[in-house]
Each structure stands twice: as C-alpha cells, then as structure tokens.
KEKE-3310 file (N, C-alpha, C; in steps of 0.2 Angstrom, whole numbers, plus 5000, padded with zeros to 4 digits):
npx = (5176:5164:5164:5174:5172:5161:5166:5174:5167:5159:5168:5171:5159:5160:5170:5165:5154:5160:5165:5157:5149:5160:5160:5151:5150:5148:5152:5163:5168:5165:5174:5184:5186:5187:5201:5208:5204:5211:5224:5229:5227:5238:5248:5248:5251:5264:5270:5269:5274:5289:5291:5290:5301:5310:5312:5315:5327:5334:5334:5342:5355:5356:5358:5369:5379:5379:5381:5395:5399:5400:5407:5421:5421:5423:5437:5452:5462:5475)
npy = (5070:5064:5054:5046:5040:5033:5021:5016:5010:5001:4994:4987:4981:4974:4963:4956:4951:4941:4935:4927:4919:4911:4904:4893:4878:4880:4895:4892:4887:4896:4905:4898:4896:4911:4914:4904:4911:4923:4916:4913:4925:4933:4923:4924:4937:4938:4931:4936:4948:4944:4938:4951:4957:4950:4950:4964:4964:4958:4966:4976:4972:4968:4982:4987:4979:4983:4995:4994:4987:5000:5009:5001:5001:5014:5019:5022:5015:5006)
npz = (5220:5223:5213:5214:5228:5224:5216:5222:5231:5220:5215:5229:5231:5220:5222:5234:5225:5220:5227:5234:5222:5218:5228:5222:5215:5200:5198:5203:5191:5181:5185:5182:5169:5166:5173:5163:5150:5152:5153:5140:5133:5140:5136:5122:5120:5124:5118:5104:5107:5111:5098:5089:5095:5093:5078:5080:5085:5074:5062:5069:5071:5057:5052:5061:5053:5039:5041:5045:5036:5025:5032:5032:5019:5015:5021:5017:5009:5016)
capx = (5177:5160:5164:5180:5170:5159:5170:5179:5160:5157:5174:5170:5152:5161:5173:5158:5147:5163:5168:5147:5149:5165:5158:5146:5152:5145:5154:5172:5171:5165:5183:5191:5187:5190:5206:5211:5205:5217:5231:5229:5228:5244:5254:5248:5254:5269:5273:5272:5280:5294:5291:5294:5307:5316:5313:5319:5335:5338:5333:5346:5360:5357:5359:5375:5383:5380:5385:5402:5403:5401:5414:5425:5423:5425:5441:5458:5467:5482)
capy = (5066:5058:5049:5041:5035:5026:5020:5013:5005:4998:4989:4982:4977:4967:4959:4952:4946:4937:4927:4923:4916:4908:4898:4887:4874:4883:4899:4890:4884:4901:4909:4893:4899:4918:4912:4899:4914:4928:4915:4910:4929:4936:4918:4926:4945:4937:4927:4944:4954:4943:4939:4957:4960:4946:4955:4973:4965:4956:4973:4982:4968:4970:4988:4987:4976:4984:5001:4992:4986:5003:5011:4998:5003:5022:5019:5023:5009:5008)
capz = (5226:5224:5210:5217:5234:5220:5211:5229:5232:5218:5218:5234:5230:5213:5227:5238:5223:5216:5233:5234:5216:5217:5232:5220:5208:5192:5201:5202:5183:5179:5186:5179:5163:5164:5173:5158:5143:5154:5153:5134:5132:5142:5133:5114:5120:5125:5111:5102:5108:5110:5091:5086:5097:5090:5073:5078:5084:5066:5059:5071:5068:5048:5049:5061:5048:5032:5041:5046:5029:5023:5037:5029:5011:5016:5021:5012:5010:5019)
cpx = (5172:5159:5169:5177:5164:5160:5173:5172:5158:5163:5174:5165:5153:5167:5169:5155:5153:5165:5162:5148:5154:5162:5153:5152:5151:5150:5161:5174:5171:5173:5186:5193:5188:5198:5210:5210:5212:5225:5232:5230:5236:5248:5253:5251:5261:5274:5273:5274:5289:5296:5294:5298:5313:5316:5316:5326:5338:5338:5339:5351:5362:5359:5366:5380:5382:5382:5393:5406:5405:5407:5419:5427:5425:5432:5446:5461:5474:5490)
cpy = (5060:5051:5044:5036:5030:5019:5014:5007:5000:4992:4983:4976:4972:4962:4954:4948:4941:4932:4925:4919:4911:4902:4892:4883:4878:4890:4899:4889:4890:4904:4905:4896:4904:4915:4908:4906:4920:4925:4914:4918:4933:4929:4922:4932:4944:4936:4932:4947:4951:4941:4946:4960:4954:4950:4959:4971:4960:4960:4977:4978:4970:4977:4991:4983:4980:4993:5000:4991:4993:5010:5008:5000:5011:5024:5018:5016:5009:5001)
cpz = (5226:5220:5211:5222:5230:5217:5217:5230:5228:5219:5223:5235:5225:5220:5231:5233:5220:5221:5233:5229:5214:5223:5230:5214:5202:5193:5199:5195:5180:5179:5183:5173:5161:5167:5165:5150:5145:5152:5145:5132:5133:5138:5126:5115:5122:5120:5105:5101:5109:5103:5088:5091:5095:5082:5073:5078:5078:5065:5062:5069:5062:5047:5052:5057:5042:5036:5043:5042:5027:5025:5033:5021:5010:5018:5017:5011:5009:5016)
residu = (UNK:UNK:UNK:UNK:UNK:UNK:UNK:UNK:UNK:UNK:UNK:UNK:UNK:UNK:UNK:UNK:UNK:UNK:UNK:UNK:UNK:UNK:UNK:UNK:UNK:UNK:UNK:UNK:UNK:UNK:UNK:UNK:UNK:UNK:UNK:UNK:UNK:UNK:UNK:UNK:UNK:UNK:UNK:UNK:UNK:UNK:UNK:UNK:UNK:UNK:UNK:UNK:UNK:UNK:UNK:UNK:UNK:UNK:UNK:UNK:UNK:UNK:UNK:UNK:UNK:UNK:UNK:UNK:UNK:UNK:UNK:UNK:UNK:UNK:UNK:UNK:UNK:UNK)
# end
C-alpha cells in the first residue's frame, strides 16, 4: 500500500512541476516538442500496423482462392 500512495505522489508532484514548466516559453517548446515526437511516433505505429494488416489480408485472400481452386479441382466432374 505504501508503495502505491508513492507512486499517487509522485504522479502528482510530475503534474505540478509540468504546469510550472509549461508556464515559460522554453517550457511550451519543450511540450511542443515532446508533443510533435508522440505524434510522429503513434503516425509510424499506425502506418504499420495498418501496413501489415493489409498484408495478412493479401495472405488470407491468397490462401481462400488457391483453397477454392483446389475445392474445385477435388470435384468429380459432373
């Protein structure tokens, strides 16, 4: 429990020294810039992930066609 009421403290304490810090010019560029690397980072984990999720469904695509082809060819011909 005592390390959770720390944990709640320190928290707090990085709250406080970040709106003090944010209150200067050199403070606002500071956040502008962690702001601008966060978005540059969640836009490359995006573009990732939806890169290989366009892949898997090529991958699935290709593997319901060639098993439809092969449904097809396992058939008696009527």
């Amino acid at each position: 429990m005592g390390k959770l009421f720390w944990l709640i403290v320190g928290v707090g304490l990085g709250f406080v020294g970040a709106h003090f810090v944010n209150q200067t010019p050199e403070g606002r560029r500071f956040f502008d810039r962690v702001s601008q690397g966060a978005r540059e980072i969640s836009d490359a984990v995006s573009a990732g992930y939806h890169g290989v999720e366009a892949e898997a469904k090529d991958v699935l695509d290709n593997v319901e066609h060639t098993l439809a082809e092969a449904d097809a060819d396992a058939r008696p011909n009527e």
